[in-house]
ROTI-550029 format. One record per atom (N, C-alpha, C): x, y, z; residue number from 0; atom name. Coordinates in pm, 1 decimal. Layout:
BEGIN
+----------+----------+----------+-----+----+
|     east |    north |       up |   k |  a |
+----------+----------+----------+-----+----+
|        X |        Y |        Z | NUM | CA |
...
+----------+----------+----------+-----+----+
! end
This chain:
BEGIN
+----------+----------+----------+-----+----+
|     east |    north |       up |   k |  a |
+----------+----------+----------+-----+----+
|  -3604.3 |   3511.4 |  -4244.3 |   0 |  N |
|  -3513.3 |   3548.3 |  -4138.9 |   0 | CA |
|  -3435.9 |   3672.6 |  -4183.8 |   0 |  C |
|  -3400.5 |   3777.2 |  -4067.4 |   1 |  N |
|  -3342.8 |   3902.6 |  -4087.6 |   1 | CA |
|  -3223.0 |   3910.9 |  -4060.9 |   1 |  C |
|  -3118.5 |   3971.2 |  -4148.7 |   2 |  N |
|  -2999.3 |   3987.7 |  -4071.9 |   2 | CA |
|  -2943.4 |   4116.2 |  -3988.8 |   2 |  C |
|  -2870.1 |   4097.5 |  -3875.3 |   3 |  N |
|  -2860.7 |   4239.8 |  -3817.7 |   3 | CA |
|  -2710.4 |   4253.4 |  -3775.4 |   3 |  C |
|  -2703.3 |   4337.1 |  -3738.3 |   4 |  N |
|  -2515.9 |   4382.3 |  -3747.7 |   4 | CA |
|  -2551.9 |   4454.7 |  -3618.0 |   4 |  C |
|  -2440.6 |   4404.0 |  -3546.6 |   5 |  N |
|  -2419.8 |   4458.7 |  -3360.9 |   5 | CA |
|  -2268.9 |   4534.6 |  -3357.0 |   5 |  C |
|  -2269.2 |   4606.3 |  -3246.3 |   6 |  N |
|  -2109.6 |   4625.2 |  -3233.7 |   6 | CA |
|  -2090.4 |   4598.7 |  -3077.6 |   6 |  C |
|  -2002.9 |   4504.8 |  -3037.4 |   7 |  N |
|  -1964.9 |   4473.2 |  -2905.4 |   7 | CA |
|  -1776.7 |   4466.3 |  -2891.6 |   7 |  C |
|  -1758.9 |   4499.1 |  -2807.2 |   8 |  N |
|  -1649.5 |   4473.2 |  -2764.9 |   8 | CA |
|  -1543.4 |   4373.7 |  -2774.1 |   8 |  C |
|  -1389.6 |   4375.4 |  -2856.7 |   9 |  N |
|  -1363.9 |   4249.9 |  -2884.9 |   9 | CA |
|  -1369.8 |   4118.3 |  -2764.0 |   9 |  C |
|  -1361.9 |   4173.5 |  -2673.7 |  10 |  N |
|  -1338.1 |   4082.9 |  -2527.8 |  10 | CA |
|  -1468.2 |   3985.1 |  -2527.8 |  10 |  C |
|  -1572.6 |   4080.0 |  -2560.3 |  11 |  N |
|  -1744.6 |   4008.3 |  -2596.2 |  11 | CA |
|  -1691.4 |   3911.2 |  -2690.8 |  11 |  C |
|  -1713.9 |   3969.4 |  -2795.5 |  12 |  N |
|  -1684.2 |   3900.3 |  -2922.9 |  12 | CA |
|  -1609.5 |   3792.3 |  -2869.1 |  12 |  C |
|  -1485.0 |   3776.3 |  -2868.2 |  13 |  N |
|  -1380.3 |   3636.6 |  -2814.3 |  13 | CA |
|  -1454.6 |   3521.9 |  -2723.6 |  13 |  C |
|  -1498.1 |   3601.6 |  -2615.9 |  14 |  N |
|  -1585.4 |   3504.5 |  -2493.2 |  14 | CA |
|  -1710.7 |   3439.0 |  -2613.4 |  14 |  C |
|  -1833.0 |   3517.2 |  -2661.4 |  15 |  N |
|  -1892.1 |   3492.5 |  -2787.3 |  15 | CA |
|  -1863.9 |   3339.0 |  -2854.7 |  15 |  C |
|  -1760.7 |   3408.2 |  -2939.6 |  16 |  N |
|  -1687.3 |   3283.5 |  -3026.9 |  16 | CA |
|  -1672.5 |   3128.6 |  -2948.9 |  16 |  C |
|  -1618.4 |   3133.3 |  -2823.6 |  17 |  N |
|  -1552.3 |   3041.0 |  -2749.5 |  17 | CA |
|  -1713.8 |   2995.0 |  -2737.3 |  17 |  C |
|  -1780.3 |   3029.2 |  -2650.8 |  18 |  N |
|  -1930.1 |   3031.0 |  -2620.5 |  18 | CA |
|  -1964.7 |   2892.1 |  -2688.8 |  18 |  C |
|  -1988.6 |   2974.2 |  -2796.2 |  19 |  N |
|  -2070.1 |   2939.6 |  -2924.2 |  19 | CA |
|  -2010.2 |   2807.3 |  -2967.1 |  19 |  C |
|  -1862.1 |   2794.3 |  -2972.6 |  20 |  N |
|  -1812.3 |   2665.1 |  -3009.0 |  20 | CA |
|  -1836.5 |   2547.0 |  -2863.9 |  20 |  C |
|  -1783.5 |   2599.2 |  -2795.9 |  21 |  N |
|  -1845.9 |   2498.8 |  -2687.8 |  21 | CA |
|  -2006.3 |   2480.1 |  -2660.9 |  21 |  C |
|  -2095.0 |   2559.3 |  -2725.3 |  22 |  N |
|  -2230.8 |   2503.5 |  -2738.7 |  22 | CA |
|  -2266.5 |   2428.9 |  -2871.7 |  22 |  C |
|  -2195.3 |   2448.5 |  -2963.6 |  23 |  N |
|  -2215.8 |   2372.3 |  -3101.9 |  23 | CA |
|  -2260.9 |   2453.3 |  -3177.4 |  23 |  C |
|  -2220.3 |   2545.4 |  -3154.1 |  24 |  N |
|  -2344.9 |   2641.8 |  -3276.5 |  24 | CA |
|  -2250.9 |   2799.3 |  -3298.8 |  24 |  C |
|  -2329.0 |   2867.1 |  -3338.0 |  25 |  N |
|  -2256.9 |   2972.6 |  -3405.5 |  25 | CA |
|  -2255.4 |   3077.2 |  -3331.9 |  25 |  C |
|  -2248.6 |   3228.1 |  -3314.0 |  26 |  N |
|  -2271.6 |   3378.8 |  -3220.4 |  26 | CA |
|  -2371.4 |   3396.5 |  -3264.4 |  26 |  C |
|  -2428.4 |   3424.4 |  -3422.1 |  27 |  N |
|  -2535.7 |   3479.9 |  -3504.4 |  27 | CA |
|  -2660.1 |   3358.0 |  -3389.5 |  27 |  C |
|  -2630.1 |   3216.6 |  -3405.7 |  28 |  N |
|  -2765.3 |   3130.9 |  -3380.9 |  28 | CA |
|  -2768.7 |   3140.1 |  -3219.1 |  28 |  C |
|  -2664.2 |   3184.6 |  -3127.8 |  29 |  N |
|  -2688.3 |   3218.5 |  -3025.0 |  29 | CA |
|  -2740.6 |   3310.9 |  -2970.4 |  29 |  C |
|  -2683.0 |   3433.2 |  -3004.9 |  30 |  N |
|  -2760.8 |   3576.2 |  -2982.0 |  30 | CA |
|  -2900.9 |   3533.7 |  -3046.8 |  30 |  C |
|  -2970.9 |   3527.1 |  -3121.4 |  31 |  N |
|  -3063.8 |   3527.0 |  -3196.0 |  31 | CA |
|  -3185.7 |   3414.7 |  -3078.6 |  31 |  C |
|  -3094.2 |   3300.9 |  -3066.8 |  32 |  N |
|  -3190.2 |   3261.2 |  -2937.2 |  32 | CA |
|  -3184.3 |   3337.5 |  -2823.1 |  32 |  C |
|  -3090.0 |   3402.4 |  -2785.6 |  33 |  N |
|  -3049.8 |   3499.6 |  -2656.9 |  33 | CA |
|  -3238.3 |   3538.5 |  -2681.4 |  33 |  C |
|  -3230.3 |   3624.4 |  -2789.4 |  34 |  N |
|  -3339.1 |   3718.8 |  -2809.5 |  34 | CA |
|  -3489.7 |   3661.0 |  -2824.4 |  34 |  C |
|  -3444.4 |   3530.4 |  -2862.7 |  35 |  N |
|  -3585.3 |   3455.0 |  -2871.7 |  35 | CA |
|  -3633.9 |   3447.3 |  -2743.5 |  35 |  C |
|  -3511.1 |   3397.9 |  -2647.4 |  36 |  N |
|  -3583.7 |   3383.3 |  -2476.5 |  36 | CA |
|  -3631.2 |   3501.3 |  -2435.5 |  36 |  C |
|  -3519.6 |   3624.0 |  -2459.8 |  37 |  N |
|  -3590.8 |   3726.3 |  -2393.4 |  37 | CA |
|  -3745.7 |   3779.4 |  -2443.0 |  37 |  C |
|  -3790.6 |   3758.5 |  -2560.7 |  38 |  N |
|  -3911.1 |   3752.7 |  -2626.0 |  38 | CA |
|  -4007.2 |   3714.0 |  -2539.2 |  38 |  C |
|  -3977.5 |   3558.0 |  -2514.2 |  39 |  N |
|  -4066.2 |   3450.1 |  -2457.4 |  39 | CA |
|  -4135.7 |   3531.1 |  -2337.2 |  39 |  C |
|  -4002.9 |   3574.8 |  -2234.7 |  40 |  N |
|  -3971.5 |   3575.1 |  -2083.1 |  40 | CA |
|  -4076.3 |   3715.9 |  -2116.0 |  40 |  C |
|  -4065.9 |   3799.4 |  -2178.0 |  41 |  N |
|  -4097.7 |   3940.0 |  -2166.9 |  41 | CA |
|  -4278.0 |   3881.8 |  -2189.3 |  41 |  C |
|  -4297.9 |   3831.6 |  -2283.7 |  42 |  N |
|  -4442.4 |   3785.6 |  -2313.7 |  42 | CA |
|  -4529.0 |   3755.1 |  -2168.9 |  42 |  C |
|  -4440.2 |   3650.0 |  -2125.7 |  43 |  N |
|  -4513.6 |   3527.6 |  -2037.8 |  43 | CA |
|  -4548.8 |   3628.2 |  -1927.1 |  43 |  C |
|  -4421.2 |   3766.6 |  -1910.5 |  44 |  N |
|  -4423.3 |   3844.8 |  -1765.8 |  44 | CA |
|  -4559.9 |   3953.9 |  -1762.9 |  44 |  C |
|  -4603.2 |   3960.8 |  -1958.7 |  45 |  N |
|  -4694.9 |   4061.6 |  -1984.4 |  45 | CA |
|  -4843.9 |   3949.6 |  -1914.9 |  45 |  C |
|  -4861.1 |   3856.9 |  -1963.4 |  46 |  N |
|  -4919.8 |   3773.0 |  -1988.0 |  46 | CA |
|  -4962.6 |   3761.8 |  -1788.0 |  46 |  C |
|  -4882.3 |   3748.5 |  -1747.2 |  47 |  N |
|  -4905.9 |   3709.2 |  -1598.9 |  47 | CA |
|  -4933.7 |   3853.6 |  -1524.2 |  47 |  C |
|  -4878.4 |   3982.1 |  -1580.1 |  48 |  N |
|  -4963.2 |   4105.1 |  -1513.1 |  48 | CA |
|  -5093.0 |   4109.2 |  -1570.7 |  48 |  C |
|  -5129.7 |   4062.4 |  -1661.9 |  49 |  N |
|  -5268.8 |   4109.9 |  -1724.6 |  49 | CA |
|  -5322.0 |   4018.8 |  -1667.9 |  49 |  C |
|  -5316.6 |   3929.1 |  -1609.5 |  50 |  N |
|  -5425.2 |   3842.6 |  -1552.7 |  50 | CA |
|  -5391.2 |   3858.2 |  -1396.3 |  50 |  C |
|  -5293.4 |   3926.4 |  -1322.7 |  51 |  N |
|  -5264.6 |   3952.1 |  -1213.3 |  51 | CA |
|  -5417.4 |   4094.5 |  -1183.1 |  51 |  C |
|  -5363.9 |   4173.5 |  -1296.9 |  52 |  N |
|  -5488.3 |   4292.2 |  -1316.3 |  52 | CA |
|  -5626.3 |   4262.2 |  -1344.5 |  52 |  C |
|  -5629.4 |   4200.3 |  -1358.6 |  53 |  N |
|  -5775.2 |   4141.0 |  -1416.2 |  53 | CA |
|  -5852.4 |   4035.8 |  -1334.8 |  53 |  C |
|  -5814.8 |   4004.0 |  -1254.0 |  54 |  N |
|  -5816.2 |   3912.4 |  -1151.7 |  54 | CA |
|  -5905.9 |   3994.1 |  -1007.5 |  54 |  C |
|  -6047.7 |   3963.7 |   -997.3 |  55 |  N |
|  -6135.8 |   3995.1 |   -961.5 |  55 | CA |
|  -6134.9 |   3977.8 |   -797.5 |  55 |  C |
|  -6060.5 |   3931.7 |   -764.9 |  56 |  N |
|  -6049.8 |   3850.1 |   -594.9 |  56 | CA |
|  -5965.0 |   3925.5 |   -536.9 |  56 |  C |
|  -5949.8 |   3953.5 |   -408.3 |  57 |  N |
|  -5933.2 |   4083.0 |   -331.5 |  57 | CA |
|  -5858.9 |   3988.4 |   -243.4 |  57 |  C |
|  -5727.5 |   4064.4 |   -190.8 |  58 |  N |
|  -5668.3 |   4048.4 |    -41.9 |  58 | CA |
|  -5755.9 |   4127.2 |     83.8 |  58 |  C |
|  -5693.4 |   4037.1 |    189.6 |  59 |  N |
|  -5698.4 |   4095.9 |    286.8 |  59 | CA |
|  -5653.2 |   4038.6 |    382.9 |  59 |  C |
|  -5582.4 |   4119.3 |    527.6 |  60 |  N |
|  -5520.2 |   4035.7 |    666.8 |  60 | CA |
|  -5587.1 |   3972.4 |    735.2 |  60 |  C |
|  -5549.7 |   3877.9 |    773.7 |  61 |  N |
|  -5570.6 |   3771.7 |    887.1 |  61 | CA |
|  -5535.6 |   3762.7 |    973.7 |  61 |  C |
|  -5577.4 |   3771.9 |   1114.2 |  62 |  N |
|  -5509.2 |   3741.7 |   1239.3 |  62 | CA |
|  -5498.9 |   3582.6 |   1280.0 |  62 |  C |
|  -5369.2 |   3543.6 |   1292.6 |  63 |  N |
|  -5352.0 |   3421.5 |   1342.0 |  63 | CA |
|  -5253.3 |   3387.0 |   1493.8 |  63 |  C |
|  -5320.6 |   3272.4 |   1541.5 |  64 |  N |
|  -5209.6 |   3271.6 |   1679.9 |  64 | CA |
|  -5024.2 |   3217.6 |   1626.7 |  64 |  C |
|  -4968.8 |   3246.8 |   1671.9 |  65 |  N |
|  -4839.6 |   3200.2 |   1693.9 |  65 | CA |
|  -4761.8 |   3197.4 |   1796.4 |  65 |  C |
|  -4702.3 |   3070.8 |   1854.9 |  66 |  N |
|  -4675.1 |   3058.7 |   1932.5 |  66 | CA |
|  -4495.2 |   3092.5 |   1979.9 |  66 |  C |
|  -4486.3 |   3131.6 |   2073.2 |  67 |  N |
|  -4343.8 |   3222.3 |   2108.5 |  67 | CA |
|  -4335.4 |   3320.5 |   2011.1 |  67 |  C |
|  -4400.4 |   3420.8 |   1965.9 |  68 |  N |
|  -4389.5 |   3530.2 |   1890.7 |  68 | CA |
|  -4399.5 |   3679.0 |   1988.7 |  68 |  C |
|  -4436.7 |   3780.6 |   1926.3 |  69 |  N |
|  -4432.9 |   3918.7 |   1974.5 |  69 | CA |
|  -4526.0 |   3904.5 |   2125.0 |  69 |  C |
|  -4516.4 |   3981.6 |   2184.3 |  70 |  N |
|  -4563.0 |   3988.5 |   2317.2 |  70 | CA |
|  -4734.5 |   3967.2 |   2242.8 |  70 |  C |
|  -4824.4 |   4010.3 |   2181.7 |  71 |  N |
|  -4952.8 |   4006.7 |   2174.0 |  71 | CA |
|  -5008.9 |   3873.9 |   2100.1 |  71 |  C |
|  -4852.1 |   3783.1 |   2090.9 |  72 |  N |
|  -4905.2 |   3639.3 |   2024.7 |  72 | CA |
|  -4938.8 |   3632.7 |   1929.5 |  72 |  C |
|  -4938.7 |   3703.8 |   1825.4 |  73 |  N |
|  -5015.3 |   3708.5 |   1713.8 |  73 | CA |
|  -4930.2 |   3807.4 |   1625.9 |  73 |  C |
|  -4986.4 |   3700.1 |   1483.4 |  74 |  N |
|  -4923.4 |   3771.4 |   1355.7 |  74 | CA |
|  -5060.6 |   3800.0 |   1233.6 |  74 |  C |
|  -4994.5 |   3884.1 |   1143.2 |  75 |  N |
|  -5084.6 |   3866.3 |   1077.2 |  75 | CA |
|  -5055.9 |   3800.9 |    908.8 |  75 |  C |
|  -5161.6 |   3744.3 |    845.8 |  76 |  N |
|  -5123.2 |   3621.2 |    760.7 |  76 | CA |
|  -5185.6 |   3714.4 |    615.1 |  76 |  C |
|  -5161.0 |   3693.1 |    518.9 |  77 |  N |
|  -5292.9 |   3796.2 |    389.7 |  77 | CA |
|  -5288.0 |   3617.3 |    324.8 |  77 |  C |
|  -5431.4 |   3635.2 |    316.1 |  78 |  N |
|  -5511.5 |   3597.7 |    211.3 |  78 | CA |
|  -5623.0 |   3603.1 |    182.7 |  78 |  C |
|  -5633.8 |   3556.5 |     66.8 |  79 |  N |
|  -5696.2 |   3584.2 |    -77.8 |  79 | CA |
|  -5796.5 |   3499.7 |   -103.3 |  79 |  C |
|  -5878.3 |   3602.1 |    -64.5 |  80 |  N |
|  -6034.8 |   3527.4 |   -130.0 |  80 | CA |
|  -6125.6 |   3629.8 |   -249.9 |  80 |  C |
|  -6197.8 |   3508.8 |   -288.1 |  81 |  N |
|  -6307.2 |   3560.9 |   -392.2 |  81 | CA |
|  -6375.0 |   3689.3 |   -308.8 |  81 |  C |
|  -6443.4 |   3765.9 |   -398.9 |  82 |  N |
|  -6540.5 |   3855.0 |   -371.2 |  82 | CA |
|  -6615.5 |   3842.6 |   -269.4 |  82 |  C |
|  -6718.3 |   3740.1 |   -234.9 |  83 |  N |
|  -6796.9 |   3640.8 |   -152.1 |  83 | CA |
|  -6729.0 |   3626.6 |    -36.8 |  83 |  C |
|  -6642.8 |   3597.6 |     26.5 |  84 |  N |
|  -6576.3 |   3551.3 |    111.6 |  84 | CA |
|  -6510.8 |   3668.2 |    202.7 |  84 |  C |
|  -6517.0 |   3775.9 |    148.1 |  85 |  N |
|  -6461.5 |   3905.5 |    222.7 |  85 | CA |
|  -6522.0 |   3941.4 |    355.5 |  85 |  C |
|  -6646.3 |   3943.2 |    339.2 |  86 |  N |
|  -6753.9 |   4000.9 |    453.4 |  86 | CA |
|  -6740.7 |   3854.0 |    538.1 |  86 |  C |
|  -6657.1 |   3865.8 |    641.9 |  87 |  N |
|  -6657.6 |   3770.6 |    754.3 |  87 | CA |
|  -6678.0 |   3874.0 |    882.5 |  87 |  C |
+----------+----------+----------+-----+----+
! end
């Protein structure tokens, strides 16, 4: 484990302290998870564009009826089919 030195504001710092005692734990073991989540969150968001990109299946609009809507009755809906399924 690494140690690192921040500079924040005493007002931070105070709120911090208080924080930290009402969670049971310290500023150092809080921030440090702060950073672990943001780790996680940043991963999972890479993780879900690369398979958003990679993801072989194509949109496209749909016309559907709806009822009491725009004068021409109709909205349109997107979804998502495989490759196969496009040519209707």
């Amino acid at each position: 484990m690494k140690n690192l030195t921040i500079t924040v504001e005493d007002d931070v710092l105070e709120w911090a302290r208080i924080e930290a005692a009402r969670r049971g734990t310290s500023v150092s073991r809080m921030v440090g998870d702060f950073m672990a989540e943001m780790q996680r969150r940043e991963d999972a968001y890479e993780r879900a564009y690369l398979a958003w990109r990679t993801d072989e299946r194509s949109w496209h609009a749909v016309s559907s009826p709806q009822s009491g809507s725009a004068p021409a009755g109709r909205k349109l809906r997107v979804a998502r089919t495989t490759g196969e399924d496009v040519a209707r």
